[in-house]
Every structure is written in structure tokens, then in C-alpha cells.
C-alpha positions in Angstrom: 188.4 74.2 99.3 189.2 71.1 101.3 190.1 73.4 104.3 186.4 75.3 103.8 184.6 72.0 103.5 185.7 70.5 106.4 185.0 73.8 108.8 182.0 73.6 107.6 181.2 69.7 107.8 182.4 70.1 111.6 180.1 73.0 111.8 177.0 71.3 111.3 178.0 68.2 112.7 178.4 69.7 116.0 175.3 71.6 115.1 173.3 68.1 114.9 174.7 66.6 118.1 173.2 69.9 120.4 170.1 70.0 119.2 168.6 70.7 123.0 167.4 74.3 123.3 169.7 76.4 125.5 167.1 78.6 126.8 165.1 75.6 127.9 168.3 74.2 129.6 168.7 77.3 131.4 165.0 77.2 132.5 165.7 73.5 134.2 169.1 74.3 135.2 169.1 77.2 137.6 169.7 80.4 135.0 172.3 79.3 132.9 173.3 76.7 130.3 176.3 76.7 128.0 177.4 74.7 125.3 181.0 73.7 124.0 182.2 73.1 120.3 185.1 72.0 118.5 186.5 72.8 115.0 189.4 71.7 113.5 191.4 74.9 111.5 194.4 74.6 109.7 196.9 76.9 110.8 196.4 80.0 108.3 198.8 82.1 106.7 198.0 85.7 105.4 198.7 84.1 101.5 196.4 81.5 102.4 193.8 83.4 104.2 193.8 85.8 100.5 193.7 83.8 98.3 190.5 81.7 100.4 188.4 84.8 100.6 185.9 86.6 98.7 185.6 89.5 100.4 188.9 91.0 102.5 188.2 94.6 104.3 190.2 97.1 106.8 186.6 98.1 109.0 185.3 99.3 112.1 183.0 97.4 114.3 180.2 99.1 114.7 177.7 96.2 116.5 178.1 92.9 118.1 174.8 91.1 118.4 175.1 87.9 120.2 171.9 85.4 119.2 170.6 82.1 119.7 171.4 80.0 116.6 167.7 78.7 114.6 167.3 75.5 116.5 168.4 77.6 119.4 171.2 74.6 120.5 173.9 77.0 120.8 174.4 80.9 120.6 176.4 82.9 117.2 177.8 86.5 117.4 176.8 88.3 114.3 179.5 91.3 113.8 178.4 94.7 111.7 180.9 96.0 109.7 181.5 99.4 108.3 184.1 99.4 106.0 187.4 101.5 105.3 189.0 100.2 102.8 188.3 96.9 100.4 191.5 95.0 99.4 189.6 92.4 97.9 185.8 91.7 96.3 184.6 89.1 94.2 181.1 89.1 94.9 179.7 92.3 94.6 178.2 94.5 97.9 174.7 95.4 98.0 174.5 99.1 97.9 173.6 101.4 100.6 170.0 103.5 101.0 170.4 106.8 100.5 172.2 108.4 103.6 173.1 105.1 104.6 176.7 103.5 104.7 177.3 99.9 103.6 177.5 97.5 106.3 179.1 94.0 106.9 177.5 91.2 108.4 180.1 88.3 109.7 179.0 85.9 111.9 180.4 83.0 113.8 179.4 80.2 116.6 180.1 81.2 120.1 179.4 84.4 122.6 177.3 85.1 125.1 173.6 86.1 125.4 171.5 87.0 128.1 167.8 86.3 127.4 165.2 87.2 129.9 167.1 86.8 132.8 168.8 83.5 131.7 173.0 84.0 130.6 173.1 81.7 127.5 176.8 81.1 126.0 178.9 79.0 123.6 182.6 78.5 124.3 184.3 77.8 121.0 187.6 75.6 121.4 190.3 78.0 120.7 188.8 81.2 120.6 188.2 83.7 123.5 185.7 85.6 124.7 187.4 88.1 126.5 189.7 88.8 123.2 186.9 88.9 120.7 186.7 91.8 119.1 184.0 94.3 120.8 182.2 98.0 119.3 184.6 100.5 118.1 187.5 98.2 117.5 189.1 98.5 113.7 190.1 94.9 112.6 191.4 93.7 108.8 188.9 90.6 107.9 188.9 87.8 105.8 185.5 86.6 104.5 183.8 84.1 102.8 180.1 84.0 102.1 177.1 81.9 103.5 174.7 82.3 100.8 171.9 80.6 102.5 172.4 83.1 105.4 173.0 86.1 103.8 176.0 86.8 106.0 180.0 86.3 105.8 182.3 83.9 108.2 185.7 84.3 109.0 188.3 82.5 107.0 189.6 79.6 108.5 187.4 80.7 111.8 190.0 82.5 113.8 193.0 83.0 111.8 190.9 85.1 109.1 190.6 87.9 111.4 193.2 90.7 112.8 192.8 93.5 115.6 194.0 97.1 114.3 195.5 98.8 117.1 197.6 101.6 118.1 198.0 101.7 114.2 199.6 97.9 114.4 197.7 94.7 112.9 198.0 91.8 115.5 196.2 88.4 115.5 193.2 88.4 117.4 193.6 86.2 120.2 197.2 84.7 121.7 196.5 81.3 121.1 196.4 82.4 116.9 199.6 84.2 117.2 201.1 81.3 119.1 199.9 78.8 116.4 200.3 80.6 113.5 204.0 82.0 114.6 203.5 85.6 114.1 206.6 87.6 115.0 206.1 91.0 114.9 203.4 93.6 114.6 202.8 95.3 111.3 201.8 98.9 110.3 198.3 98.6 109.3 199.1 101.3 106.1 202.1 98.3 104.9 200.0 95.4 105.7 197.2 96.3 103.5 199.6 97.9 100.7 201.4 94.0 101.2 197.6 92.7 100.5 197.3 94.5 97.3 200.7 93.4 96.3 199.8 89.8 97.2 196.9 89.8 94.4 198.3 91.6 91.9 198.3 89.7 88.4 
């Protein structure tokens, strides 16, 4: 909880301190205008990161929508989700139309958006761009939910997600594997059987 509170108290914090429209920025500023924010996350391990989520899914990225945020001070990445498999649920999915599949909505601050002409981006301190996770990609997420949005964030921002590749889970960016120690790379099949072992009663 404490950990949760205080993402989210930096989160709107920063949120209140660039309340300048980016687009407008870009207008005065020759094309472009970005933005930089801070959070402070704990070093997360995979215990923690279970235990601190609601909703913990093995899925395929299937959109990345970057967007301006509502007061339009900085830009959010909203990810779309189909699952594979759900390790962990405590709040119930709505349920798919008919002939439709259900789908995930995660977002988080930062990306890069290009509006009419005019590149918009956030830089988030300690994430990257270039090893955010794109369409197509499998990844094993750990969610909470925004209620007033409708949408999920990551756990512990960076640490709550992992890349699927090759058949391997690995931490999403470097900088997460450096902090967080991780040693070697697990067979997705074993770290999601290791999940279910983890919250067994």
C-alpha cells in the first residue's frame, strides 16, 4: 500500500506542476515539445509484484496507443491486451461481445505522439522508449486498477512488467534488471507455473 500511494502521490504531483499544454508548446516552439517526469519505485521483486496486484496475465500486445494526457501537460501510452493465460484475478473482467475477445487496457505516463504534424513526447526517468514493449510482443503483467479511469497500471511502474521472448521471461528494460538483480532468464511455461505456486493457500 505505502509503495502504491506514493507512485501515485508523485504521479499527480508531477501532473500539477506541467500543467502547460504540450501541443501549444509545440505550436510556439518550432514542432516539438517534450516533457520529463520522475517517480520514485521501489525495487520490485516477483513475490512483491504478486502479492501487490489484482490482475497478473501472460498476453499479447495487440495496440499501443500513445495520447495526450486530459489536461494535455504530458503524453500516456495506453497498451491493449489480449490475454493467454490469467495467473491471478481479483476483480472480475468484463466480458467480451459476442465474436469478440477480451481485451486489457494498461496505461502509463510517457511515449511519444505525433499530432498534426507536431512530435509530442514524455521521457519517464528510468524507463525507455526504445525498450518499451511494441505490437506483437508477448509480455507477463502485473496490474493494478485505476477505477476512475477504467484502465490498469503497471505495478510498481516498471518492474511490474516482463518481455516474453524466444520462450524466456526477461525484465523489460536493462536498467530493471540491473536494479532489481535478475540473474538469469526463465522459461515462460516455469515462471508462470512458479506464479501459481507463489499464491497457492
Amino acid at each position: 500500500m505505502k509503495l502504491a500511494t506514493s507512485i501515485v502521490i508523485a504521479f499527480f504531483l508531477v501532473s500539477a506542476l506541467a500543467a502547460q499544454s504540450l501541443l501549444d508548446r509545440a505550436k510556439r516552439e518550432g514542432g516539438s515539445a517534450t516533457t520529463t517526469m520522475g517517480f520514485e519505485c521501489d525495487v520490485a521483486g516477483v513475490p512483491e509484484l504478486l502479492s501487490q496486484s489484482e490482475l497478473v496475465l501472460y498476453g499479447r500486445i495487440i495496440e499501443v496507443k500513445p495520447r495526450l494526457s486530459p489536461d494535455e501537460s504530458y503524453v500516456m501510452t495506453d497498451y491493449v491486451i489480449a490475454p493467454l493465460r490469467v495467473v491471478k484475478n481479483t476483480k472480475p473482467m468484463s466480458t467480451a461481445r459476442p465474436g469478440e475477445s477480451t481485451r486489457i487496457v494498461v496505461n502509463r505516463p510517457g511515449g511519444i505522439l505525433i499530432d498534426g504534424g507536431y512530435r509530442l513526447s514524455t521521457k519517464v526517468i528510468g524507463d525507455s522508449e526504445s525498450e518499451a514493449l511494441k505490437v506483437g510482443e508477448e509480455a507477463i503483467v502485473f496490474l493494478q486498477y485505476r477505477a476512475a479511469a477504467q484502465t490498469y497500471a503497471f505495478t510498481s511502474g516498471p518492474f511490474g512488467a516482463f518481455r516474453v521472448a524466444n520462450g524466456r521471461v526477461q525484465a523489460v528494460t536493462k536498467e530493471v534488471a540491473q536494479r532489481r538483480g535478475d540473474q538469469q532468464l526463465s522459461a515462460v511455461n516455469a515462471f508462470l507455473d512458479e506464479l501459481q505456486r507463489l499464491q497457492a493457500p
